[in-house]
Biopython code that builds the backbone (N, CA, C, O; Angstrom):
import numpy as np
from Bio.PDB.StructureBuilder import StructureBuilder

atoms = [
    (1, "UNK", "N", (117.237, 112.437, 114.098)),
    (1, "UNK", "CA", (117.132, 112.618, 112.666)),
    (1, "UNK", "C", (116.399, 113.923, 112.395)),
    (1, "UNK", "O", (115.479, 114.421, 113.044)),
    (2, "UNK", "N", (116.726, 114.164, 111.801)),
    (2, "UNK", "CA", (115.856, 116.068, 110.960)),
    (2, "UNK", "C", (114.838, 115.498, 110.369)),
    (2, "UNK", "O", (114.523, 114.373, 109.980)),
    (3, "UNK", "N", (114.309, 116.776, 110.405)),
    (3, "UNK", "CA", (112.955, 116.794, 109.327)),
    (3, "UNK", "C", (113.145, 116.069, 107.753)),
    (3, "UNK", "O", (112.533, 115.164, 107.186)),
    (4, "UNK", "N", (114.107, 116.791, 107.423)),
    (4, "UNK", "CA", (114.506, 116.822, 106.172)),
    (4, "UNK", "C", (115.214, 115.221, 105.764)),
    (4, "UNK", "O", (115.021, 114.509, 104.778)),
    (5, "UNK", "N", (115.955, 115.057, 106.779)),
    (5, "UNK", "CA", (116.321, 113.137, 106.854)),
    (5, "UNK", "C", (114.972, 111.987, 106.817)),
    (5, "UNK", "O", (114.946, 111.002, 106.080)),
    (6, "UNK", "N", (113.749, 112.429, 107.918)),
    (6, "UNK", "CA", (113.269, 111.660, 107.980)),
    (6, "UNK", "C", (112.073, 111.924, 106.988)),
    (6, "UNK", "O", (111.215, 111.041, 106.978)),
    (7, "UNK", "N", (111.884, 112.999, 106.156)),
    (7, "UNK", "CA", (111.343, 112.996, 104.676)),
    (7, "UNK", "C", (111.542, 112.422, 104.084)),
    (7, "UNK", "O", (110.695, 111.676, 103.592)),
    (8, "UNK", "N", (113.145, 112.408, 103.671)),
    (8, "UNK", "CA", (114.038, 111.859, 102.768)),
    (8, "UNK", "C", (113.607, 110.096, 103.032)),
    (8, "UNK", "O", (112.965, 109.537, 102.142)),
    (9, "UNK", "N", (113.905, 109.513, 103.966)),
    (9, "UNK", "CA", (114.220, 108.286, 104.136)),
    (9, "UNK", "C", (112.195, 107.708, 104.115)),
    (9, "UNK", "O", (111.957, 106.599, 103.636)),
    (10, "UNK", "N", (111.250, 108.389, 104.541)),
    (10, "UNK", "CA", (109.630, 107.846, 104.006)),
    (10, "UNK", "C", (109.999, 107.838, 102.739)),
    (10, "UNK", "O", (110.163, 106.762, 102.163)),
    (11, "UNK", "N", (110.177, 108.971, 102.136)),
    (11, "UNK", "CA", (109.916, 108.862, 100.595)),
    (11, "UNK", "C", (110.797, 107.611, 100.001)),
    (11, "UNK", "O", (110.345, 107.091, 98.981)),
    (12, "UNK", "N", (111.535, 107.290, 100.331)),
    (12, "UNK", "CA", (112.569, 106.153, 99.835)),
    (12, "UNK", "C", (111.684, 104.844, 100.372)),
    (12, "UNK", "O", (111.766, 103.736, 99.842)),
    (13, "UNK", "N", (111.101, 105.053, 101.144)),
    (13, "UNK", "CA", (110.666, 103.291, 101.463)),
    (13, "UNK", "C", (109.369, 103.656, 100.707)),
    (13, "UNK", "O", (108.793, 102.586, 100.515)),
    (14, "UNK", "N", (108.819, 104.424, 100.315)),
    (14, "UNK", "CA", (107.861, 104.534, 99.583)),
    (14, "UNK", "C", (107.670, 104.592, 98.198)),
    (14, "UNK", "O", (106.773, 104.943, 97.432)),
    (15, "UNK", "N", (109.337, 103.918, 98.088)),
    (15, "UNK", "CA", (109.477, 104.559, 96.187)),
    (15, "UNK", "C", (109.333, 103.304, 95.503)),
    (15, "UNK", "O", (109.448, 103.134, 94.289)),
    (16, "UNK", "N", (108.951, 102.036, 96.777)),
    (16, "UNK", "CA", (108.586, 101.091, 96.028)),
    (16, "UNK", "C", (107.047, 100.811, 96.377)),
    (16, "UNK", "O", (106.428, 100.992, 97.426)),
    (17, "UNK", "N", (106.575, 100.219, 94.922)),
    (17, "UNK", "CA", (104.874, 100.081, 94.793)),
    (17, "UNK", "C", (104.344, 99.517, 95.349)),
    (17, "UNK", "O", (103.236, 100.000, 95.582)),
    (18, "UNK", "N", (104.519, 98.642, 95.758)),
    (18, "UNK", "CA", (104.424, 97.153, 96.956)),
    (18, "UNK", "C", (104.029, 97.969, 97.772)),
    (18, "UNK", "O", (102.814, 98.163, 97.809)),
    (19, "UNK", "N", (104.752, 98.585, 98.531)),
    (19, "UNK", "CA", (104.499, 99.390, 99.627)),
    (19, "UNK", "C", (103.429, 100.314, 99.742)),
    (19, "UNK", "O", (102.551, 100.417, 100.598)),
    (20, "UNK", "N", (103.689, 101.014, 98.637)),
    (20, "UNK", "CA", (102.319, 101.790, 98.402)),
    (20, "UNK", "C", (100.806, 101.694, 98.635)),
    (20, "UNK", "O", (100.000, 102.360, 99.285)),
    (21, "UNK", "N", (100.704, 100.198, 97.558)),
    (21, "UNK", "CA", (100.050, 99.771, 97.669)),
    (21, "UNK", "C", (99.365, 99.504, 99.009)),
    (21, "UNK", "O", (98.292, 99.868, 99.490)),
    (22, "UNK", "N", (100.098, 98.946, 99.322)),
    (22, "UNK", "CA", (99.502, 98.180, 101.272)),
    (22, "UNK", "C", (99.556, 99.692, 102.069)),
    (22, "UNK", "O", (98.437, 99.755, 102.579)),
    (23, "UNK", "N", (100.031, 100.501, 102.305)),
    (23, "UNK", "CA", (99.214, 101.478, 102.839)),
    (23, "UNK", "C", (98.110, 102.049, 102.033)),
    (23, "UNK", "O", (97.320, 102.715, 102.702)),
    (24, "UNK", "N", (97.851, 101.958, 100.760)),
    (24, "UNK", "CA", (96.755, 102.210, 100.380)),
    (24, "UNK", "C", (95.727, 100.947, 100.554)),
    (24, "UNK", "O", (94.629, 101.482, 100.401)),
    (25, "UNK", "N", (95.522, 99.683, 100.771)),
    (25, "UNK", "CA", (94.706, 98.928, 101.705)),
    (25, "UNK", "C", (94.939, 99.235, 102.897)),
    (25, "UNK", "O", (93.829, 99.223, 103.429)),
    (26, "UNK", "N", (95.673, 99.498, 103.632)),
    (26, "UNK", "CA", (95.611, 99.699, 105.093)),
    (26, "UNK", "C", (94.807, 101.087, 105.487)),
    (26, "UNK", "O", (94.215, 100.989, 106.562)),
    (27, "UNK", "N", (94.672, 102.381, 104.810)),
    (27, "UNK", "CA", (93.879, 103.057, 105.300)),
    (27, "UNK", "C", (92.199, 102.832, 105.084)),
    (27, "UNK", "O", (91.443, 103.705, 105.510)),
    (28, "UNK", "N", (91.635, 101.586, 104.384)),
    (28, "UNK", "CA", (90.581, 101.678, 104.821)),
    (28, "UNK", "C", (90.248, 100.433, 105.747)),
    (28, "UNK", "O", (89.062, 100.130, 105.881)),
    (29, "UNK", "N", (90.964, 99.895, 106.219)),
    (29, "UNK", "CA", (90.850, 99.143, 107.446)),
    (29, "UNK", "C", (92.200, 98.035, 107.809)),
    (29, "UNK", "O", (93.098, 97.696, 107.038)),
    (30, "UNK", "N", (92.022, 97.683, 109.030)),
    (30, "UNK", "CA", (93.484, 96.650, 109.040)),
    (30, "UNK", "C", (93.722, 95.453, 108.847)),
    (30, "UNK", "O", (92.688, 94.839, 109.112)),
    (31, "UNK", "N", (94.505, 94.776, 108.534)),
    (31, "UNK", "CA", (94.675, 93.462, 107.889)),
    (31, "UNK", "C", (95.586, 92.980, 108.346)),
    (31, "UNK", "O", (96.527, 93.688, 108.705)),
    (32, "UNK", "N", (95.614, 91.563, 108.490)),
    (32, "UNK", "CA", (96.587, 90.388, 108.568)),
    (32, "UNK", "C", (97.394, 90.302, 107.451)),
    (32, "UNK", "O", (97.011, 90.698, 106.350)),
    (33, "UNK", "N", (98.680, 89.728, 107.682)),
    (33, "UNK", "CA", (99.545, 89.246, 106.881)),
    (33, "UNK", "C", (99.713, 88.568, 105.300)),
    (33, "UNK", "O", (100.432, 88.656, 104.305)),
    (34, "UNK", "N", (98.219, 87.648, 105.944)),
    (34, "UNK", "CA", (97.757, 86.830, 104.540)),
    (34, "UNK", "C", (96.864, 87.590, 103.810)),
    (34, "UNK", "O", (96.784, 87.818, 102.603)),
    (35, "UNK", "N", (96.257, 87.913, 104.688)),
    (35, "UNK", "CA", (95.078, 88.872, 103.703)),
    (35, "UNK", "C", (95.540, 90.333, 103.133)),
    (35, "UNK", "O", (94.851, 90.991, 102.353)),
    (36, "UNK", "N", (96.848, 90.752, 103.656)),
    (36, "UNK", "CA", (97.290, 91.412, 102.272)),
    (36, "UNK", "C", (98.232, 90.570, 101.444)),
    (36, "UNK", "O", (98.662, 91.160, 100.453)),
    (37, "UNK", "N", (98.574, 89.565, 101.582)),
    (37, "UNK", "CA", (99.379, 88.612, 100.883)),
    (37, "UNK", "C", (98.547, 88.302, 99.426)),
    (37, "UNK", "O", (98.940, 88.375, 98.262)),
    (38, "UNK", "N", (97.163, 87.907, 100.028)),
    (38, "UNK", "CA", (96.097, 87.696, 99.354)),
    (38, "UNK", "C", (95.978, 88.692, 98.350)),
    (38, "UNK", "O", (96.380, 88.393, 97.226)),
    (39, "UNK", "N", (95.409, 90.035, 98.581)),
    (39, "UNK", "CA", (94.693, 90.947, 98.324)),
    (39, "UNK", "C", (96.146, 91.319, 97.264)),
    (39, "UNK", "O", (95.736, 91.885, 96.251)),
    (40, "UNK", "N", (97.628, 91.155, 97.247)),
    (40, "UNK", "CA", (98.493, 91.841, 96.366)),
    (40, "UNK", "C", (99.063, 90.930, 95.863)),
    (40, "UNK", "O", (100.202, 91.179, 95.466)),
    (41, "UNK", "N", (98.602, 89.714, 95.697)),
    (41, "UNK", "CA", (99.117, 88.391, 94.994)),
    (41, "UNK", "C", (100.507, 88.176, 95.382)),
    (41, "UNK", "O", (101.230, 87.889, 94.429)),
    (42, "UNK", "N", (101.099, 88.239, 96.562)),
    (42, "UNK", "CA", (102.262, 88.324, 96.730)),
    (42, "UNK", "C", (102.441, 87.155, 97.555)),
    (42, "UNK", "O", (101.366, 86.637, 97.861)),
    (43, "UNK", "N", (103.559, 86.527, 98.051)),
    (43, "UNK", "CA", (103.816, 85.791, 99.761)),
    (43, "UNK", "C", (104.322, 86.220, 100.819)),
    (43, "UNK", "O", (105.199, 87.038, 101.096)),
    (44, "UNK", "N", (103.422, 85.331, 101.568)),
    (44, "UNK", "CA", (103.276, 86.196, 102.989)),
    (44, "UNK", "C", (104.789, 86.551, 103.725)),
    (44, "UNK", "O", (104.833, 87.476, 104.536)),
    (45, "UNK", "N", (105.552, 86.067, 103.523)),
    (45, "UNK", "CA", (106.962, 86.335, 103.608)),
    (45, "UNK", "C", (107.348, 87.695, 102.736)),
    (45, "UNK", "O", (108.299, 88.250, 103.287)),
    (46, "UNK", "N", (107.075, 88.140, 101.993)),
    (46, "UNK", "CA", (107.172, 89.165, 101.066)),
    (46, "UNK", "C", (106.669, 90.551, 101.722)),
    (46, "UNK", "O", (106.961, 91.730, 101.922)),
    (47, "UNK", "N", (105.540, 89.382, 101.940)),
    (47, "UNK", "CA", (104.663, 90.706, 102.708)),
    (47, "UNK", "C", (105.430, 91.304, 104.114)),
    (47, "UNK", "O", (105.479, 92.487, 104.452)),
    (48, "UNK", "N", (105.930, 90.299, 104.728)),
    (48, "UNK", "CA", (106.627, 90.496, 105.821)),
    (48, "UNK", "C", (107.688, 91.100, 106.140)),
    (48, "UNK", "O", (107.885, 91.582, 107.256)),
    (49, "UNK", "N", (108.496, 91.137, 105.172)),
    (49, "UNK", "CA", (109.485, 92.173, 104.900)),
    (49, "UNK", "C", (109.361, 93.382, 104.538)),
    (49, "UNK", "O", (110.131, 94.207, 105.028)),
    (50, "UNK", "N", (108.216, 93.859, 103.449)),
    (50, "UNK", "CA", (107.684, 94.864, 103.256)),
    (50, "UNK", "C", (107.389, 95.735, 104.724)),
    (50, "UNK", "O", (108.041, 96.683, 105.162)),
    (51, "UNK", "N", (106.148, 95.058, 105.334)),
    (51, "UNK", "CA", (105.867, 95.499, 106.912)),
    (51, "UNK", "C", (106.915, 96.116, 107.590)),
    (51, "UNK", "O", (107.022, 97.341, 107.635)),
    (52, "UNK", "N", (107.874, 95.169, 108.242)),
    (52, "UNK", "CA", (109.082, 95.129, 108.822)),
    (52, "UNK", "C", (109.421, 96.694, 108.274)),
    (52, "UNK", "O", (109.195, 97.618, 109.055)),
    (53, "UNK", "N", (109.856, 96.931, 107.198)),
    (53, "UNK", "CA", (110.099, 98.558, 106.764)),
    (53, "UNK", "C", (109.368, 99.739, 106.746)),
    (53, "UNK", "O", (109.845, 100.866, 106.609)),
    (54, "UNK", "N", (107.984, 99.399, 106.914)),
    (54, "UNK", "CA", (106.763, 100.358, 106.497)),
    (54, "UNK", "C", (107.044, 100.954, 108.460)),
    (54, "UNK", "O", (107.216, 102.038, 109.018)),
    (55, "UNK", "N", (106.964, 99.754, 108.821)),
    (55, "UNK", "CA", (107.278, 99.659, 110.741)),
    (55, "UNK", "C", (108.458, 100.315, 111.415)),
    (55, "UNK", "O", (108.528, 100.886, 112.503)),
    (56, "UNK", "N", (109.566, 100.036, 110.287)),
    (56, "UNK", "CA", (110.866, 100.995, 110.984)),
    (56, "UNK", "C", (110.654, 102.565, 110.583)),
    (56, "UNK", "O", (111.134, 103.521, 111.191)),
    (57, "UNK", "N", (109.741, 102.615, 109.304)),
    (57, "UNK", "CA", (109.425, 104.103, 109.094)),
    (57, "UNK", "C", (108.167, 104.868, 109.679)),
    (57, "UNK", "O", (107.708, 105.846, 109.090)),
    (58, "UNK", "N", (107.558, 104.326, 111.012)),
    (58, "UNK", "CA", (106.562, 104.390, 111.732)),
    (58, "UNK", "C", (105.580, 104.727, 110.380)),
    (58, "UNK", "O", (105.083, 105.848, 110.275)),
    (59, "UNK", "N", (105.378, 103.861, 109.536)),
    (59, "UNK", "CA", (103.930, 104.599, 108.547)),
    (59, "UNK", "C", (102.719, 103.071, 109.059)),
    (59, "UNK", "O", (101.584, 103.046, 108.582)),
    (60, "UNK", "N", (103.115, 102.141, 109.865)),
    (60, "UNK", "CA", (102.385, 101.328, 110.059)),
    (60, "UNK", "C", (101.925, 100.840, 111.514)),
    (60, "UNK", "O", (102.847, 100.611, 112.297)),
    (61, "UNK", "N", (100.986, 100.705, 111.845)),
    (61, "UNK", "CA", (101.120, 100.034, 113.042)),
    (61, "UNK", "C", (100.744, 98.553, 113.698)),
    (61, "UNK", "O", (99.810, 98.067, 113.062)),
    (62, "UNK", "N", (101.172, 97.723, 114.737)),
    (62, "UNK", "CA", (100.262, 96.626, 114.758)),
    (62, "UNK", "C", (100.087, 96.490, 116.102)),
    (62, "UNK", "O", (100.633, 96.872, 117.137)),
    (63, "UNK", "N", (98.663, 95.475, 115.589)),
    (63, "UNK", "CA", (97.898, 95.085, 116.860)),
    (63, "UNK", "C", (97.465, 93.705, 117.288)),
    (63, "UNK", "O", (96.379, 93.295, 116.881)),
    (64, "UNK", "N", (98.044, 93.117, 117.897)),
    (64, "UNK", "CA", (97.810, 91.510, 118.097)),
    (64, "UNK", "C", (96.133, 91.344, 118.956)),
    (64, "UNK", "O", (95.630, 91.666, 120.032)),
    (65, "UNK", "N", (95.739, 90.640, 117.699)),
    (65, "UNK", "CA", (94.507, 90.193, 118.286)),
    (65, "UNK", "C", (94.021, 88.282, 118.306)),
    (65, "UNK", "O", (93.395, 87.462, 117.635)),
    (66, "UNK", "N", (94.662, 88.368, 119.311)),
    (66, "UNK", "CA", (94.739, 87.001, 119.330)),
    (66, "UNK", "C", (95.819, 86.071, 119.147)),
    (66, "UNK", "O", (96.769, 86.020, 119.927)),
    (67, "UNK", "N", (95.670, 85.162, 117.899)),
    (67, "UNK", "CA", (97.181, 84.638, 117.099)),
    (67, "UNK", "C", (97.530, 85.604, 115.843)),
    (67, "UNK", "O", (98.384, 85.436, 114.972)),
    (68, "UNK", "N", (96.900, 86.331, 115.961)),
    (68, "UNK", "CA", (97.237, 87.237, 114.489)),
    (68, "UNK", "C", (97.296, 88.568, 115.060)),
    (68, "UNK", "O", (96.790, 89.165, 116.010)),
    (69, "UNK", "N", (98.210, 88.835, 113.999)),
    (69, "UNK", "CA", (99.047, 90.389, 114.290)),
    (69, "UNK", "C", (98.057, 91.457, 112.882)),
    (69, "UNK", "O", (98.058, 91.163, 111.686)),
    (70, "UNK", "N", (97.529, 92.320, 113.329)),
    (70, "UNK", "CA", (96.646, 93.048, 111.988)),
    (70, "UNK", "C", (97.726, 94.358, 112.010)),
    (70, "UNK", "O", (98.478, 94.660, 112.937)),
    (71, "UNK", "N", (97.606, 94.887, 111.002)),
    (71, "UNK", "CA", (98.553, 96.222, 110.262)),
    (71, "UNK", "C", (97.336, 97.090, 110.015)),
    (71, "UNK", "O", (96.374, 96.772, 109.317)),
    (72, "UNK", "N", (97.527, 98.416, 110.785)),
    (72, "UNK", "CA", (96.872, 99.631, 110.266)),
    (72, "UNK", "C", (97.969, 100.777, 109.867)),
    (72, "UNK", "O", (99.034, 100.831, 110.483)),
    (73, "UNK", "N", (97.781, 101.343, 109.212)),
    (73, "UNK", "CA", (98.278, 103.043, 108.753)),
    (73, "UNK", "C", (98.290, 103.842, 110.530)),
    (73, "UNK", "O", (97.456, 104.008, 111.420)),
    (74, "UNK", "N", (99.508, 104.103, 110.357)),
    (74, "UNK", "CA", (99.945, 105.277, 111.166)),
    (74, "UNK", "C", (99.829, 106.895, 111.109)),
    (74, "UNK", "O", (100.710, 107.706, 110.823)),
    (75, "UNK", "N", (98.488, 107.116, 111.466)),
    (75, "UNK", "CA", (97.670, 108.504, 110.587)),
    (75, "UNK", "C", (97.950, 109.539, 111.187)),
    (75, "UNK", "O", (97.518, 110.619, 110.783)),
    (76, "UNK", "N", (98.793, 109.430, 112.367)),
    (76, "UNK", "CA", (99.881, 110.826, 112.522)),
    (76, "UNK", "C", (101.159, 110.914, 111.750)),
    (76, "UNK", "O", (101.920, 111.850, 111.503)),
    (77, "UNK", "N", (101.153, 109.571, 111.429)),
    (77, "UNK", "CA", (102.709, 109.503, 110.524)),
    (77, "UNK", "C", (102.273, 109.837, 108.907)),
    (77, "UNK", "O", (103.185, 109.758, 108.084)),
    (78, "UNK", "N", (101.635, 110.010, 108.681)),
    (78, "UNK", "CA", (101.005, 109.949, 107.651)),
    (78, "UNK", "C", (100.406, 111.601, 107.361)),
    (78, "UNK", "O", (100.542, 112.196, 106.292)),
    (79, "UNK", "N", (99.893, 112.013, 108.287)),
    (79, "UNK", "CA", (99.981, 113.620, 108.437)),
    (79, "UNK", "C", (101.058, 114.238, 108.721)),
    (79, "UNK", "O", (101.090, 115.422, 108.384)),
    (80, "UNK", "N", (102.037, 113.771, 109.286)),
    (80, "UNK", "CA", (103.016, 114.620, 109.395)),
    (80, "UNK", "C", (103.566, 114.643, 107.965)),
    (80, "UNK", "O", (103.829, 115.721, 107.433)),
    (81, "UNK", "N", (103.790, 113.186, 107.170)),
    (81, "UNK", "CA", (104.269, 113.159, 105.594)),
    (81, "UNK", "C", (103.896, 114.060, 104.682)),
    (81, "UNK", "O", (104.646, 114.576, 103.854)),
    (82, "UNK", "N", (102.052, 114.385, 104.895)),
    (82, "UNK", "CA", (101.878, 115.328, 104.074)),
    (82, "UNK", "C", (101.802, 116.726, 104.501)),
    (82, "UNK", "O", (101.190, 117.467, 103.733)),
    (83, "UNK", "N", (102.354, 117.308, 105.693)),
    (83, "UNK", "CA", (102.687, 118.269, 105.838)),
    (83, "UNK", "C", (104.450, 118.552, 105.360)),
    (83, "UNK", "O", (105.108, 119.544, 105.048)),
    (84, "UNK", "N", (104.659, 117.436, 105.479)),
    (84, "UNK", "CA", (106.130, 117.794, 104.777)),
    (84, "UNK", "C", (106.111, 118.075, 103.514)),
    (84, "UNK", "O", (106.489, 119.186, 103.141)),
    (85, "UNK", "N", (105.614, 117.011, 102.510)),
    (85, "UNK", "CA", (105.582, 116.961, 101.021)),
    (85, "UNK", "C", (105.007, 117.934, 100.450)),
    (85, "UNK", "O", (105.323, 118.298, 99.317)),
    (86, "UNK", "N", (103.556, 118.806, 101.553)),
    (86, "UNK", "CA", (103.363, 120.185, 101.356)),
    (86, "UNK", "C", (104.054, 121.022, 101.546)),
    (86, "UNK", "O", (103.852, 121.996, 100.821)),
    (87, "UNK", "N", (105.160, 121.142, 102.519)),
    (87, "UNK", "CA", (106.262, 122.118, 102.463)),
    (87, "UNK", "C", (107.319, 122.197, 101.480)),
    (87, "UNK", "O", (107.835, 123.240, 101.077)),
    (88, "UNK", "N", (107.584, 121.098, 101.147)),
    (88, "UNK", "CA", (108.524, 120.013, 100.096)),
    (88, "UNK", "C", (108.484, 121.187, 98.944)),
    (88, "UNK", "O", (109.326, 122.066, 98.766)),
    (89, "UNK", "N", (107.212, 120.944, 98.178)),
    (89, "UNK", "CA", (106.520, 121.142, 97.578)),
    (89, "UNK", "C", (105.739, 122.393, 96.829)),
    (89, "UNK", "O", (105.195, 122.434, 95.726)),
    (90, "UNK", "N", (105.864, 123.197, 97.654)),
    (90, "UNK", "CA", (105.405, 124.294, 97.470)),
    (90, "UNK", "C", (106.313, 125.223, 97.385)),
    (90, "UNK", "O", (107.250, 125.252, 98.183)),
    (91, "UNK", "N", (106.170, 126.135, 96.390)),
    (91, "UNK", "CA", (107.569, 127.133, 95.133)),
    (91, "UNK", "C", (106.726, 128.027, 95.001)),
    (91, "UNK", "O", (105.612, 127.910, 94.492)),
    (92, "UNK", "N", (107.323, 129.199, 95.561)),
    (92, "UNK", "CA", (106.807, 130.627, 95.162)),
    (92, "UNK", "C", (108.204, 131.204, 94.432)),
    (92, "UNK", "O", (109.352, 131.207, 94.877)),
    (93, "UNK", "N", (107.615, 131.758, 92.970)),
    (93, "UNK", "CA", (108.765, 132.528, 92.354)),
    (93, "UNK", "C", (108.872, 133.602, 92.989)),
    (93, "UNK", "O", (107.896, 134.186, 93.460)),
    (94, "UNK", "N", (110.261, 134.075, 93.108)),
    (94, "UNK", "CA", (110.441, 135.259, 93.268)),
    (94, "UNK", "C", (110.940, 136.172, 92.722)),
    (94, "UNK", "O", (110.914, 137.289, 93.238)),
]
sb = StructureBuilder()
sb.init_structure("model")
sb.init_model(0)
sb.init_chain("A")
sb.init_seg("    ")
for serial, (resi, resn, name, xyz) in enumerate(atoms, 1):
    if name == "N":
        sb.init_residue(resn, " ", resi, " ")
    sb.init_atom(name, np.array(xyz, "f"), 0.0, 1.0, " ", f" {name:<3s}", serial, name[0])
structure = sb.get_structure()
């Protein structure tokens, strides 16, 4: 996939709020399933599908600790995004 594809296709899983949201709880620490289920009034099935996509767009990662699976932010994936959206982004007239 190109640069420009795999811009294209973050920004699309990111164009919903749900999502947003939970990487914005996930960068200040990682969480279980329920406890962002919890934390976004949503169900944990909801939540799970959300994941599942955040995961095919490497912006998430997980870590089984124990019987529970916790979700952190993928903070190279996440720098590389905003080096794109800074390239994206940036317009010099000429």
């Amino acid at each position: 996939m190109t640069d420009i594809g795999r811009t294209a296709r973050v920004f699309k899983v990111l164009s919903v709020e749900t999502r947003v949201q939970m990487i914005e709880l996930l960068k200040s620490r990682s969480l279980c399933v329920n406890a962002l289920a919890k934390s976004l009034g949503i169900t944990s099935a909801a939540v799970s599908q959300h994941l599942r996509i955040l995961r095919d767009a490497d912006l998430v990662l997980a870590d089984k600790k124990g019987y529970f699976v916790h979700y952190r932010v993928n903070a190279e994936a996440l720098a590389r995004l905003k080096q794109d959206a800074d390239r994206l982004l940036q317009y010099e007239e000429t």
